[in-house]
N, C-alpha and C positions, 0 to 999 in steps of 0.2 A: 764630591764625596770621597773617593775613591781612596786607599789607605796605601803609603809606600814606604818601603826599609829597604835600607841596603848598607851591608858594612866592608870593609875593604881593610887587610893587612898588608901592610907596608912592605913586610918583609915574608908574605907569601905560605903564613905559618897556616897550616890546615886545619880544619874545623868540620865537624857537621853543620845541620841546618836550624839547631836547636836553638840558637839565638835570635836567629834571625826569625824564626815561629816565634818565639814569645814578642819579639818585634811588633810585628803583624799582627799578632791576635790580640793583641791590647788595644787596636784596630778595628774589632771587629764589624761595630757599630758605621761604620764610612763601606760594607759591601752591608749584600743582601742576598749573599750564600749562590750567586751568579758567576761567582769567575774569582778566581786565585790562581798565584803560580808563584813561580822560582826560576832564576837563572844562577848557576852555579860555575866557581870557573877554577881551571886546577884538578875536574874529577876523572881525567881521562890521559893518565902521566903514562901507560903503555902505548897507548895508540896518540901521544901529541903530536904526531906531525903528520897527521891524517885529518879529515874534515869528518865531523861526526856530525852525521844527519840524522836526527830525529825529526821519526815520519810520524802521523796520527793520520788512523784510519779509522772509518764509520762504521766499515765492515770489513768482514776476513778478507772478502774480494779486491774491496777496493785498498785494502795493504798491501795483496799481491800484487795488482797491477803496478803498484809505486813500488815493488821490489824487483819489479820485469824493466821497468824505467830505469829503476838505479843502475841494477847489471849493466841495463842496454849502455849504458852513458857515462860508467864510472868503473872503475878499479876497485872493488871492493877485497878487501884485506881484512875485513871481520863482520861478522853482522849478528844480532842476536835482540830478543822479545826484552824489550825494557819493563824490569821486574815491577809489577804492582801488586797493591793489597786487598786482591774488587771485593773484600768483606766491608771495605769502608765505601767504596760503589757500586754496587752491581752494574747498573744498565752504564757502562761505559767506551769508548772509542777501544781498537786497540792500536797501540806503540810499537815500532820496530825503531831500532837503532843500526845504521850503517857506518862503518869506517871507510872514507873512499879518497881515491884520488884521481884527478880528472883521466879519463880513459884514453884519450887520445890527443897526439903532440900537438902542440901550439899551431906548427903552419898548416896541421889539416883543421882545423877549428874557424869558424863561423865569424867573419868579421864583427868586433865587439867580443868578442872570447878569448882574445890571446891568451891574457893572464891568468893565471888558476883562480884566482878569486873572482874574475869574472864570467871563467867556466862555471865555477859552482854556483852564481847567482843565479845567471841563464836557466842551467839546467831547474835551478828549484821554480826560480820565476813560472818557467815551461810546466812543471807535474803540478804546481797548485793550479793552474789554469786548467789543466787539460785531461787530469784524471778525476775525473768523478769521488766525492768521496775522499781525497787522502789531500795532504797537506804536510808541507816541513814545516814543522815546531822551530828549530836550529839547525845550523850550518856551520859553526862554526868549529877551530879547534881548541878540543883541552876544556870544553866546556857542552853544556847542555839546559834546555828551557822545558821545565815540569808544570804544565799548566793544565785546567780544566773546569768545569763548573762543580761550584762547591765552597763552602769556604778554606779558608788558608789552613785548618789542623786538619779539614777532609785532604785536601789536595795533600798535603808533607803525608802525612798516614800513607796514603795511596800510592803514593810515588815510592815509598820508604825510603824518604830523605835522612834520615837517619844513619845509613846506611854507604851516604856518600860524605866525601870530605872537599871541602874547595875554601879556599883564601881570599876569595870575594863572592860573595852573594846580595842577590836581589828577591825580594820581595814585594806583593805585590793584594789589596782587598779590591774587588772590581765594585759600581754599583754601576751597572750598566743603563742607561736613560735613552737616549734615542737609537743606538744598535742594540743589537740583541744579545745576552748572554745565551753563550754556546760554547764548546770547548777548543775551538779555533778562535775566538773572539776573544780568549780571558788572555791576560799578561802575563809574565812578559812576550815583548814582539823582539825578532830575531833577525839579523841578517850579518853573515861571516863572524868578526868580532864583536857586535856591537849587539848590545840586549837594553832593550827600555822601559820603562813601568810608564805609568801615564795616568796624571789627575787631572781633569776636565775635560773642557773640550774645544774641537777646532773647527770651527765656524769657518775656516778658509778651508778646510777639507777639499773641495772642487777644485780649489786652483791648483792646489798643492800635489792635486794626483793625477791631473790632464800633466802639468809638469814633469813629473815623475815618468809618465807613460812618454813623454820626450825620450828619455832617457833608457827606456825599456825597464822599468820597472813597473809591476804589475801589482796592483793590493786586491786580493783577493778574500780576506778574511775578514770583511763586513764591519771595520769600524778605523774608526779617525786616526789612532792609534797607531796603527800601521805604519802611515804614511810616514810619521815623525823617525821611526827608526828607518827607513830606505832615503828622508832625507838628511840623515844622519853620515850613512851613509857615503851617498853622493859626493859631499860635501865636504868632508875627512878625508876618507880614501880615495875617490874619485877624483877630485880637484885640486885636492893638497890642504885645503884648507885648514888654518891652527886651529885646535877646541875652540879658544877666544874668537875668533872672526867665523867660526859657524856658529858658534851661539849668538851673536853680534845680529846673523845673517836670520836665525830663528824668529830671536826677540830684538829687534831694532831699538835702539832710544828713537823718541819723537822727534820728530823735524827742525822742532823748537829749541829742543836739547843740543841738538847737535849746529845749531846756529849758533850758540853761544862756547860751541868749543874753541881754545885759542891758538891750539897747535895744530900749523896749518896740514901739517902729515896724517895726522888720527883723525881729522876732520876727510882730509881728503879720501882717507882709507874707508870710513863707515859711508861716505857719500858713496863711494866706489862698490861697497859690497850693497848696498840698501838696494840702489841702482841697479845692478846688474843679477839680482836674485830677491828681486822680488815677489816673484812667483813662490818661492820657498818660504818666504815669511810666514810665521803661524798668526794667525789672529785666535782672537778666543782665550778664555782663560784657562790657564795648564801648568801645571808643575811635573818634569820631566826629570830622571834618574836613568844613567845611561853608564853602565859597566862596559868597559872594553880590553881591548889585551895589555895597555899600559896602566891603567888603573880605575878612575870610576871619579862622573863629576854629574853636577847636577846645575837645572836651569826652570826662573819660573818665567810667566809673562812679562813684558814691559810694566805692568802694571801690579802685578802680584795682585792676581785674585785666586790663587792658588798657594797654600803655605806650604813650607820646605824648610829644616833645620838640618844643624849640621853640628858634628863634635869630634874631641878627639882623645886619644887614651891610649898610652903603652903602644904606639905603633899603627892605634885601628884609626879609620877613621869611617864614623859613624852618621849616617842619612835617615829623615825620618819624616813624613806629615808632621807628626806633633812630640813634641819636645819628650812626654812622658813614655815615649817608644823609644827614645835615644837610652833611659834610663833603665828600660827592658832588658835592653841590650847588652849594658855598660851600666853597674850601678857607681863608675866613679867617672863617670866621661866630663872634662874638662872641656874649654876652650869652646863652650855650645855659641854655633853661629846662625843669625841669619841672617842670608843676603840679601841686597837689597832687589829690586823690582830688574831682573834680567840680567842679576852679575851671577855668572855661573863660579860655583865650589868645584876645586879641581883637586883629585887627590891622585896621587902617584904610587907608585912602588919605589924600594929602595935604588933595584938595582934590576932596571928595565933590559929585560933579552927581546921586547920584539919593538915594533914602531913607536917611536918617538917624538911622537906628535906634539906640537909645541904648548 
């Protein structure tokens, strides 16, 4: 059911979130006023070379306690109450935003923490476990994730998305079925660069998160969902993996398929990644939307039982469930695509300043 938008400028021109809501709420019908959110990227151009952690806390306490955690563990260089409108919620979490940078050098840090991004992993990994009550929303830089129960024009109201400007956004209608809509459960899911929306579901969830927990990653936020952006993750940033050979690695072609390929190198390559990561395989039917800091691509099942389009216009390039949200969007969007069953839509920037992932 679940309803997903996401638009991306090539060349980084800024916008509110106003497109992307009418995106979404043309949507409405695919949630059930359970879970909506935003991921935003671009809206943090003072503090871009800081890791902005957005915390959600159940109660006052338990915000402080994740703001006694962050101190303890990080370099904090800004912090402040992430502005809301609770006339559109009342009984709501509350929000802290942090700007931080890992607190302490590389050779006193914890094997598996060298790198600053896997300081900040660790450390969130660590407070969503361990502090009652509080959770990182995002982690990452130059962006932030506005999620909650409600539908998509409660959640933008409440956030006053209005208010922020960014040059790729995501959007996200929840209809939650077998986990529970809560406001840590709703979309988008977050981890360093990387923000994902998520239609269906993943029937391999268990294999996918004993694997995960290989690796010390921890899903603590009670749905499938999760899992897809840390093994997003992993498998990009962690192993080097190209977009194409993780989404390969996601949605595999069938057995069948790939018997009939003729060249013997991209046969031997999908044999190689099926093989060796097969634990990460999604099974289940799901269409996936995944922003990151070089641009924004999407991916559904091997089988597409999950729809996903795509278009393009002056620069944007435009993600959608259903075709008539592209046009929400965009009332002159050109070039509308869909791919086929597990070929992922790759969209870039003009003129990439960070990882360049193939």
């Amino acid at each position: 059911m679940c309803g997903i938008v996401g638009l991306i400028s090539a060349r980084k021109q800024l916008e509110n979130g106003e497109r992307i809501k009418k995106g979404i709420h043309l949507m409405n019908d695919r949630g059930n006023g359970l879970g909506a959110g935003y991921a935003a990227y671009g809206i943090y151009p003072d503090f871009k070379d800081y890791y902005a952690v957005h915390i959600m806390g159940s109660s006052q306490q338990g915000l402080k306690e994740a703001a006694r955690f962050i101190n303890r563990h990080f370099e904090v260089v800004h912090n402040r109450a992430i502005p809301v409108w609770d006339k559109i919620i009342r009984d709501h979490p509350f929000f802290n935003l942090f700007f931080v940078s890992p607190g302490i050098s590389a050779e006193k840090r914890l094997p598996g923490e060298e790198s600053d991004d896997d300081y900040v992993v660790s450390k969130c990994m660590q407070l969503n476990k361990t502090i009652e009550g509080a959770y990182t929303c995002s982690n990452g830089k130059n962006l932030g994730v506005f999620k909650g129960v409600g539908t998509p024009l409660d959640i933008y109201d409440f956030f006053r998305l209005d208010e922020y400007a960014a040059y790729s956004w995501l959007g996200h209608n929840r209809f939650p079925t077998n986990t529970p809509g809560w406001w840590g459960g709703a979309h988008p899911f977050n981890i360093l660069e990387f923000s994902i929306v998520h239609n269906g579901e993943i029937s391999s969830y268990g294999i996918n998160r004993r694997y995960l927990e290989s690796f010390g990653y921890f899903c603590q936020l009670q749905t499938d969902s999760e899992a897809v952006a840390y093994l997003i993750d992993l498998l990009i940033r962690r192993h080097g993996l190209s977009i194409s050979e993780a989404t390969t690695v996601l949605a595999p072609p069938y057995w069948k398929s790939m018997e009939r390929i003729e060249d013997p190198d991209q046969k031997d390559l999908l044999t190689f990644l099926r093989t060796t990561y097969e634990q990460g395989m999604l099974n289940g039917p799901f269409a996936v939307l995944t922003a990151f800091e070089g641009g924004m691509f999407s991916l559904t099942d091997n089988t597409k039982l999950r729809p996903m389009t795509a278009a393009t216009h002056n620069g944007y390039t435009y993600f959608a469930s259903e075709i008539a949200s592209l046009y929400e969007m965009e009332e002159a969007v050109e070039d509308i695509i869909t791919p086929r069953a597990g070929q992922p839509i790759i969209a870039r920037f003009e003129t990439e300043t960070g990882k360049a992932y193939r």
